[in-house]
N, C-alpha and C positions, 0 to 999 in steps of 0.2 A: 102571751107571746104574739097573738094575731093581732090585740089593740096595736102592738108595740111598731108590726110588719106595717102594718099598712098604712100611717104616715108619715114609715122611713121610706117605704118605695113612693110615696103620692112626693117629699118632698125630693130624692134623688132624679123622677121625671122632669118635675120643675127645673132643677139643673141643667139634667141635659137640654131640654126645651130652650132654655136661656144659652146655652152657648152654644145653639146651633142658629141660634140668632145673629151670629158675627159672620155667616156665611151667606150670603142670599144670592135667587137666582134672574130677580127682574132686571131689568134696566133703564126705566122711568128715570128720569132726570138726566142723560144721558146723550149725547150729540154722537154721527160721524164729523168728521171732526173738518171735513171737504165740504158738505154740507153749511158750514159757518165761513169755514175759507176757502172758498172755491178754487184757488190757484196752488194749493198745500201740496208740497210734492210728499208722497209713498213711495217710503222701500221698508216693505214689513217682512223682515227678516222668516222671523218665527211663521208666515205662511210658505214659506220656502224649505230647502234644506242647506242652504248659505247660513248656519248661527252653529253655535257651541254644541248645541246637543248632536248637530249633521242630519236631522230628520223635521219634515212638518211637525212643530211642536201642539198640544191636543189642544183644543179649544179655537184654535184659528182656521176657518173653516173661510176665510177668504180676505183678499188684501186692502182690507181696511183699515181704518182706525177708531175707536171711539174712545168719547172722554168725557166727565162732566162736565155740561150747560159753564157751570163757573169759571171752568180753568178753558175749555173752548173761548171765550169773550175773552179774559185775561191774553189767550197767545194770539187772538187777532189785531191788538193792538200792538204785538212783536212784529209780526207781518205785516203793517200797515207800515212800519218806519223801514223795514229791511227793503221794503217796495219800491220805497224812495232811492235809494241804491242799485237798484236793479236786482235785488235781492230777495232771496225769498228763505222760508222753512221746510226743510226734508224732513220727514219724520220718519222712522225706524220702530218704535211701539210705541202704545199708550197705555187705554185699560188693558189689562193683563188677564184673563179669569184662572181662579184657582188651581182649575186643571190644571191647565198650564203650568202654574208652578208648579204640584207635583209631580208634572214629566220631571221637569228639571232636576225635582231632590230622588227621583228614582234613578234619575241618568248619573246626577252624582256618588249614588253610593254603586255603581258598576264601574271598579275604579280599571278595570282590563279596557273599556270602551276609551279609546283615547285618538278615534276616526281625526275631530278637530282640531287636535291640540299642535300643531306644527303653525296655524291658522290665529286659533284663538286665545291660546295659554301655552307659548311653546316654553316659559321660565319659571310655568307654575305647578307645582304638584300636585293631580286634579283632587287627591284624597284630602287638598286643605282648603279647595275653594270655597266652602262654609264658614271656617275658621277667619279668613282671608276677605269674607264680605261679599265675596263676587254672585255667590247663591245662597239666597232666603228660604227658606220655609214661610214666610210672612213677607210678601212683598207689595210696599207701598204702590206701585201699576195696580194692583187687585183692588185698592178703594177708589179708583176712576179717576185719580187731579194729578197723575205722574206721568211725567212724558222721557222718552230717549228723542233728542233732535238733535241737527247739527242744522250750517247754513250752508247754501247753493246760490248761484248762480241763475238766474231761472229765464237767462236764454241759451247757455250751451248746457244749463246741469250740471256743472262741475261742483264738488261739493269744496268748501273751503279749506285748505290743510289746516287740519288739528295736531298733526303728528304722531296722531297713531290711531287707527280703526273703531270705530264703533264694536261695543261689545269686546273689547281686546282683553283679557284679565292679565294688568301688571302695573305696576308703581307708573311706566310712563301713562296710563290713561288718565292718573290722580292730578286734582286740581293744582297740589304744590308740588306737582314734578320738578326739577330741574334735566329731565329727560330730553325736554324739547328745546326747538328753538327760540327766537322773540317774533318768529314770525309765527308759529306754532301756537305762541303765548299769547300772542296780540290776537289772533284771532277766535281765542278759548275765551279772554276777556272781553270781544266785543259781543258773544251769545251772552255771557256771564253776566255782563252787564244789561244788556237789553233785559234778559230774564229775570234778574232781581228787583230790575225798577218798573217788573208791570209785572210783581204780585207772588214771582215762586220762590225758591230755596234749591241752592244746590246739594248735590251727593258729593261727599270729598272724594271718593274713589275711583269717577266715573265724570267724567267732563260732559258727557251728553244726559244727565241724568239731571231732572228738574221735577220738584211738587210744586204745586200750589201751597201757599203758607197757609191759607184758612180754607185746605178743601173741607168740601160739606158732608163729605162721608168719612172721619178720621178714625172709625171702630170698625167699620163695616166691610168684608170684603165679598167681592162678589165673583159670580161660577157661570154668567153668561157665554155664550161663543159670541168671537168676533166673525159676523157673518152678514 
């Protein structure tokens, strides 16, 4: 029995070993994302208490952003053309660390907590926001190439009408709404479009939400503070 023990435990370690490998805590390869674009406008929600959850969410320990090296150069050539316009990019999150998502699937299963929901999901029932996409257990922000942005203004700041709020959970935030208007529209596809012809992919649920198509960490998620 002890031959038998001791290379089912030597190979159940290896296991776990191996899939604590998809969680990491460095952040080598990594930019603020101000740093590459000097003129980037921040509003990082999640270092507030303005977002879904209503509290500083963990991991954001100041109003930053960072992103991978890749997808930082990919959105400075968005910002280069929106410049020409008088335009620029607001950003709202990036990397994301894992903490942080597990506030959110903690906050989601307290389904009595419902401080934001007049705000941020007044047509949704928070016990489906899983079901419904709006909240991951696994969220592409965590492998470092995902961004939430919209576009502004970048002499009065005014952000561009999208037609409905960043972070909003409902059909109108989805890319094929007919929720909104064509002005609504027109200016959901002039982000859409800048963003797909320099290198990311959108989220259909979520009109502010962009990856990188070939980000460089697509197994790996990581557990840094944004600080």
């Amino acid at each position: 029995m002890k031959n038998i023990l001791i290379p089912l435990l030597a190979t159940l370690l290896l296991a776990f070993s191996c899939s604590n490998k998809k969680v990491q805590s460095g952040h080598e390869g990594f930019v603020q994302i101000h740093e590459v674009i000097p003129n980037i406008v921040y509003d990082i929600r999640y270092y507030s208490t303005d977002n879904f959850v209503g509290a500083r969410v963990d991991g954001y320990l100041r109003a930053t952003a960072y992103i991978s090296q890749e997808a930082a150069v990919a959105l400075k050539k968005v910002q280069a053309v929106l410049n020409e316009e008088g335009l620029g990019l607001k950003v709202f999150d990036a990397y994301r660390p894992q903490k942080a998502v597990d506030h959110f699937v903690r906050w989601g299963k307290v389904i009595s907590d419902t401080l934001t929901k007049h705000k941020y999901y007044p047509e949704i029932d928070k016990a489906r926001v899983f079901e419904l996409g709006y909240v991951a257990k696994r969220s592409g922000h965590t492998r470092g190439s995902t961004i939430d942005l919209t576009i502004v203004d970048l002499e009065t700041g005014e952000e561009m009408d999208m037609g409905s709020p960043w972070d909003f959970f409902g059909q109108i935030s989805h890319h094929d709404t007919d929720l909104v208007n064509e002005v609504h529209t027109a200016n959901r596809n002039k982000l859409r479009g800048l963003m797909l012809a320099h290198g990311f992919k959108e989220y259909a649920n979520e009109w502010w939400h962009y990856t990188l198509k070939d980000e460089p960490y697509p197994d790996t998620y990581f557990n840094f503070n944004v600080e």
